[in-house]
N, C-alpha and C positions, 0 to 999 in steps of 0.2 A: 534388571530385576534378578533378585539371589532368591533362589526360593529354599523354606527351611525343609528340615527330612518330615519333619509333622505334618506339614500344607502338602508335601509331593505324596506323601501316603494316604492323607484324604483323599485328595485330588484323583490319585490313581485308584484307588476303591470303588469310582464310578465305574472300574471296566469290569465286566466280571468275568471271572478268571474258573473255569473246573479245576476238578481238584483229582489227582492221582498220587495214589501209594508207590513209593521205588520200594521194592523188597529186595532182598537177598540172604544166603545162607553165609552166617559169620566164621570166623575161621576154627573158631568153637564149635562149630556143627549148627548153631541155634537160629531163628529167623531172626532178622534185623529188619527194620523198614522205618522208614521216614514218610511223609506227608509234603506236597509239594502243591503249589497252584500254577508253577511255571514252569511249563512243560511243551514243548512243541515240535514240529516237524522241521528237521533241517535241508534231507536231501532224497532225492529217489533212486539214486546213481551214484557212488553207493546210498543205500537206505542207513541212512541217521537220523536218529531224534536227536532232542536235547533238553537238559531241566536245572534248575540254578540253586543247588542249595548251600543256606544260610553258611558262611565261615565258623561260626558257635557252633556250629551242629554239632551233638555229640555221636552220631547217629551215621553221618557220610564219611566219617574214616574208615566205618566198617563194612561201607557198602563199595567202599574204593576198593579196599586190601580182597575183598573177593574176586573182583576185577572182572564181576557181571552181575548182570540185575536185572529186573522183571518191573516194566510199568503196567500198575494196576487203573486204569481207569474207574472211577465209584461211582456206583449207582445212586441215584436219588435218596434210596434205602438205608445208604448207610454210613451214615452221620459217627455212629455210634463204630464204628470200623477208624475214621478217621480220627476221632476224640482218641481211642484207644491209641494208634500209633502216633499221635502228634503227645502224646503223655511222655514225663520222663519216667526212666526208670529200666530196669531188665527186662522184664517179659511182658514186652508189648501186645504179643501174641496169644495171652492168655485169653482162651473162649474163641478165639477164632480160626476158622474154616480155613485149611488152601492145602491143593496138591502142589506136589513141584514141577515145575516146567522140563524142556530139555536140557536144559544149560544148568538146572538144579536150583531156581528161583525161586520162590513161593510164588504161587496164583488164587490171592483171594480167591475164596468160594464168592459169588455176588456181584463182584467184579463185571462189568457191561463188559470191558475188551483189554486183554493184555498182549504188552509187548515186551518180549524176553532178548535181552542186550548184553551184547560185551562191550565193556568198557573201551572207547575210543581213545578217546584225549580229555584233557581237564584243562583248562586255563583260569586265571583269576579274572576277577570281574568285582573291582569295588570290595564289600564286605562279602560277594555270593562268590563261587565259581559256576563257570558256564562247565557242564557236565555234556559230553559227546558219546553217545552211544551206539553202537553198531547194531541194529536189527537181525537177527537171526530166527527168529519165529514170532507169529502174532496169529490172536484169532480174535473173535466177538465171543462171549460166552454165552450171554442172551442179550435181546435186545428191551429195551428200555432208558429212562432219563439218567442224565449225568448229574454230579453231587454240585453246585456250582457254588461259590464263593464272592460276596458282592456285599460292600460297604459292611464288612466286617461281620458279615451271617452267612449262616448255608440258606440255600434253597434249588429249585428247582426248575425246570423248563416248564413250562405248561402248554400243553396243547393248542394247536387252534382251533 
């Protein structure tokens, strides 16, 4: 059985996926950040994550050439934070909140928990590359639900 890219992205929209912003400061001075659903933990010795963004992206060359970056985990709350940076265009960041980290990141305001990264390794992967990041600082900002992503909509965790 050959399956097509249309059936394997249905198919895989049963899982549902959070959703985090990779920020960074571009070599212009200005925030850059992209929108990702594929993002996870790789190692705890050394502490690596890791996140796959698209090859088209116009967005991940800028967050290479800075050579670190801040994962933003998003709150249930904001939908409207993610619509903003998955938009094209220059100033993604208009109307929104964040200090910089230590590595010089942005850290959404709203944001449940960020983790601030230099750039490990990058390899190809199909149309994505697999993104390796070194861990160098992280915290929770508050706590509450994550923005989740599932069968092509946002939603939520709910309670038990």
């Amino acid at each position: 059985m050959t399956a097509e890219p249309r059936e394997f992205r249905r198919i895989l929209g049963h899982y549902p996926t959070g959703v985090c912003a990779i920020t960074a400061i571009g070599e212009d001075g200005r925030p850059v950040g992209l929108v990702v659903g594929s993002f996870t933990s790789v190692s705890l010795d050394p502490m690596l994550v890791a996140f796959f963004p698209d090859k088209s992206s116009t967005t991940w060359p800028r967050v290479e050439a800075a050579g670190r970056f801040c994962v933003n985990v998003l709150a249930d709350s904001q939908q409207a934070v993610c619509s903003a940076l998955s938009a094209k265009g220059e100033d993604k960041f208009a109307g929104l909140d964040f200090a910089l980290s230590a590595l010089g990141s942005p850290i959404i305001h709203g944001a449940l928990a960020w983790i601030d990264c230099e750039l490990d390794t990058v390899h190809e992967a199909g149309d994505h590359y697999i993104v390796l990041g070194r861990v160098r600082g992280l915290d929770v900002h508050h706590e509450g639900s994550p923005l989740i992503f599932h069968k092509g909509g946002y939603g939520k965790i709910l309670p038990l």
